[in-house]
C-alpha positions in Angstrom: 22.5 -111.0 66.3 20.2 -110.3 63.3 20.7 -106.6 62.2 16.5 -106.3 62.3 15.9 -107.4 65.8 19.0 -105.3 67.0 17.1 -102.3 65.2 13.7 -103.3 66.8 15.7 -104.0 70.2 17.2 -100.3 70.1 14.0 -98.4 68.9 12.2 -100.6 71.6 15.3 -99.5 74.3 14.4 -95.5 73.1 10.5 -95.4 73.3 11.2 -96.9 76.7 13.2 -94.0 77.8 11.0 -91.4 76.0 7.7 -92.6 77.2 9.0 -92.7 80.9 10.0 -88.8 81.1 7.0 -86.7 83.1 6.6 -85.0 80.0 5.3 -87.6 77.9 2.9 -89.2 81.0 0.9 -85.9 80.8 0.4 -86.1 77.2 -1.1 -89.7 77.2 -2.9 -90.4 80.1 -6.0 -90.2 80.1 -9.3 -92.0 82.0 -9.0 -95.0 80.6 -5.1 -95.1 81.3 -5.7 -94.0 84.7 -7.8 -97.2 85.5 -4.6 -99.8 83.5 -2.4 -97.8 86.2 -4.4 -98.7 88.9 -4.1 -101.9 88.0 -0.6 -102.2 88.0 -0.6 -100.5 91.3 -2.4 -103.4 92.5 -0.2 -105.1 91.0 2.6 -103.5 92.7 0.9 -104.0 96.2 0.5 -107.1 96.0 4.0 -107.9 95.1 5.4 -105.9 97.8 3.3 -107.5 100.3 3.4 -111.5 99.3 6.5 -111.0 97.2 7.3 -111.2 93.7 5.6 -114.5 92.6 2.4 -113.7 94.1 1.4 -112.2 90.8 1.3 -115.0 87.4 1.0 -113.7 83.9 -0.2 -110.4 82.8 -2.1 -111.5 79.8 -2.5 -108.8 76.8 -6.0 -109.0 74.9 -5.9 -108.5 71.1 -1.8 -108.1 71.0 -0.9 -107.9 67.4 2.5 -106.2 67.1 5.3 -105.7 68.9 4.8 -102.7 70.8 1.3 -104.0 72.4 3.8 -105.6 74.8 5.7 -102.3 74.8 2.8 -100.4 75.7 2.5 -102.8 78.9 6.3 -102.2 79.9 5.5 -98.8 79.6 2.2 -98.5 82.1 3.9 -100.9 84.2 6.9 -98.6 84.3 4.8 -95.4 85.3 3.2 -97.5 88.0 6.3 -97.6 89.7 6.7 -102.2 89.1 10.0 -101.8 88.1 12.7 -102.6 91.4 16.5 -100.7 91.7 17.9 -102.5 89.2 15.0 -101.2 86.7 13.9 -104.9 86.6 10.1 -105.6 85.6 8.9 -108.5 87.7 6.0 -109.1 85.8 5.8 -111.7 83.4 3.7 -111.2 80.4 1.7 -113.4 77.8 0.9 -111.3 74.6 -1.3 -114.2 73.3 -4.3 -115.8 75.0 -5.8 -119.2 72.8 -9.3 -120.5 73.5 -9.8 -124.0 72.1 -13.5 -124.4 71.6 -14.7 -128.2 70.6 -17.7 -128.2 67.8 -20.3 -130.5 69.1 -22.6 -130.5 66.2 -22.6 -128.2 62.7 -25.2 -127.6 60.1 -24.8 -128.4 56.1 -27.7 -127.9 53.6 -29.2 -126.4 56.7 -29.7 -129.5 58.7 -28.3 -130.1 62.0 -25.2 -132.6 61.8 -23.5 -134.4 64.4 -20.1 -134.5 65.1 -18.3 -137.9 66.3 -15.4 -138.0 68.5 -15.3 -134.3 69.7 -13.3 -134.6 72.8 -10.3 -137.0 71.4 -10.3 -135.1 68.0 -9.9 -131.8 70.0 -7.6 -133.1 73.0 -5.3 -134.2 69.5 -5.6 -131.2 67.9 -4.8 -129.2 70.9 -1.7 -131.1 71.8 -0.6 -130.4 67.9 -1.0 -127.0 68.6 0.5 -126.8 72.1 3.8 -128.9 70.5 3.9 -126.9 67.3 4.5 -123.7 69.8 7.1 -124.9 71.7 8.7 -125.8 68.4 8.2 -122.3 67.6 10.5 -120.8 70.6 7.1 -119.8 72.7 5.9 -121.5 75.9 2.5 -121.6 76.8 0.6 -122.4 79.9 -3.0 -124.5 79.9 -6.0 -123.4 82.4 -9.2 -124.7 82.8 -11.3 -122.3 84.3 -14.1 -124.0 85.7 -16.8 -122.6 85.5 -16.2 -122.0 81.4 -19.3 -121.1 79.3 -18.9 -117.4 80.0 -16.4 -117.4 77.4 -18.5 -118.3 74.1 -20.7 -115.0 74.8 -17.1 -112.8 75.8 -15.8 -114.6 71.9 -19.1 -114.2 70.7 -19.3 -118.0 70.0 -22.5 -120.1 69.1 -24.2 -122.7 72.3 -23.0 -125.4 69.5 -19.6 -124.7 70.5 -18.2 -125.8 73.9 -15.1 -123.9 75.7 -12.7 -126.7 76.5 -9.6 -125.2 77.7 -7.2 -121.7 77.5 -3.5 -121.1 76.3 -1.6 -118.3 77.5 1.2 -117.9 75.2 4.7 -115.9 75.0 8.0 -115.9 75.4 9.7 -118.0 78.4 11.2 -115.7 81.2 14.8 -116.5 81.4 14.5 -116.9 85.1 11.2 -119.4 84.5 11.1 -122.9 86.1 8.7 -125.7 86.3 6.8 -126.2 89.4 8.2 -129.0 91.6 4.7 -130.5 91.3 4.5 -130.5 87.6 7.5 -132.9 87.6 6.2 -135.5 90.2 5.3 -138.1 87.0 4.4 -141.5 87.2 6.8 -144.0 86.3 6.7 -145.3 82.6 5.4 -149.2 84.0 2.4 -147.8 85.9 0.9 -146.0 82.6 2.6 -148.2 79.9 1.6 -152.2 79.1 4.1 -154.1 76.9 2.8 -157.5 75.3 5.2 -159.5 73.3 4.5 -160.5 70.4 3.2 -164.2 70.4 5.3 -166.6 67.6 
């Protein structure tokens, strides 16, 4: 193992211990705290009622560093989510993408059209999505429907049209593909060879 993520592993392993002592609870939460806790309580209702998998990712806004996903472990741990075996069953996606697609722009102040949006962004966006899972991460695509609230919760102009989100982190160990996601069509209902004429 690389000498800097066993350090990073072991400072992690100790602020986990520290935070979850009494001591250091009254020290840090506050009202805004109290509400993330309740939450996770929620959280942990749910899960105790409709079981474990009742409950998908817990996606972290604005997660830049390392301990942003710490800091969830750690509420999650004070809300009581982690079982006997001081497993968290809570999976967690420390990135969240928006893919916006650009109907038109402006240049010289003049309103300019933009041709082929939806292929040039449905490309782009499958770029992205396999440069991640080269990158070790897994990521999973929702459509919310409907979508427009998220240009004024980015803050992005009516020229700009949500087309899809990414939530992106690490795959659980214990994570599988849903038996639906695997029911494909076979390669001779979607592909069309010609031969080449002589």
């Amino acid at each position: 193992m690389n000498k800097t993520v066993f350090a990073r592993q072991c400072v992690a392993t100790l602020l986990i211990v520290v935070c979850a002592s009494s001591q250091a609870r009254t020290g840090y939460i506050n009202d805004e705290v109290e509400k993330t806790l309740e939450v996770f309580r929620a959280i942990g209702e749910c899960q105790t009622v409709y079981g474990k998998a009742a409950i998908g990712p817990y996606i972290i806004s604005m997660a830049q560093r390392a301990d942003d996903v710490l800091a969830v472990m750690v509420l999650a741990m004070w809300a009581g989510l982690l079982d006997d075996n001081d497993v968290l069953h809570l999976d967690i996606a420390p990135w969240l993408i928006i893919v916006f697609a650009q109907r038109w722009g402006e240049r010289d102040g003049e309103r300019v059209k933009h041709y082929y949006v939806p292929e040039s962004v449905g490309i782009a966006t499958g770029m992205l999505i396999t440069a991640l899972h080269t990158a070790g991460l897994s990521c999973l695509t929702h459509t919310p429907n409907p979508m427009k609230f998220l240009n004024g919760l980015c803050d992005r102009p009516d020229n700009e049209k949500p087309i899809m989100i990414l939530a992106v982190g690490h795959p659980n160990d214990e994570a599988t593909v849903p038996a639906v996601a695997k029911n494909k069509k076979p390669l001779d209902e979607i592909m069309t060879v010609y031969a080449a004429q002589e």
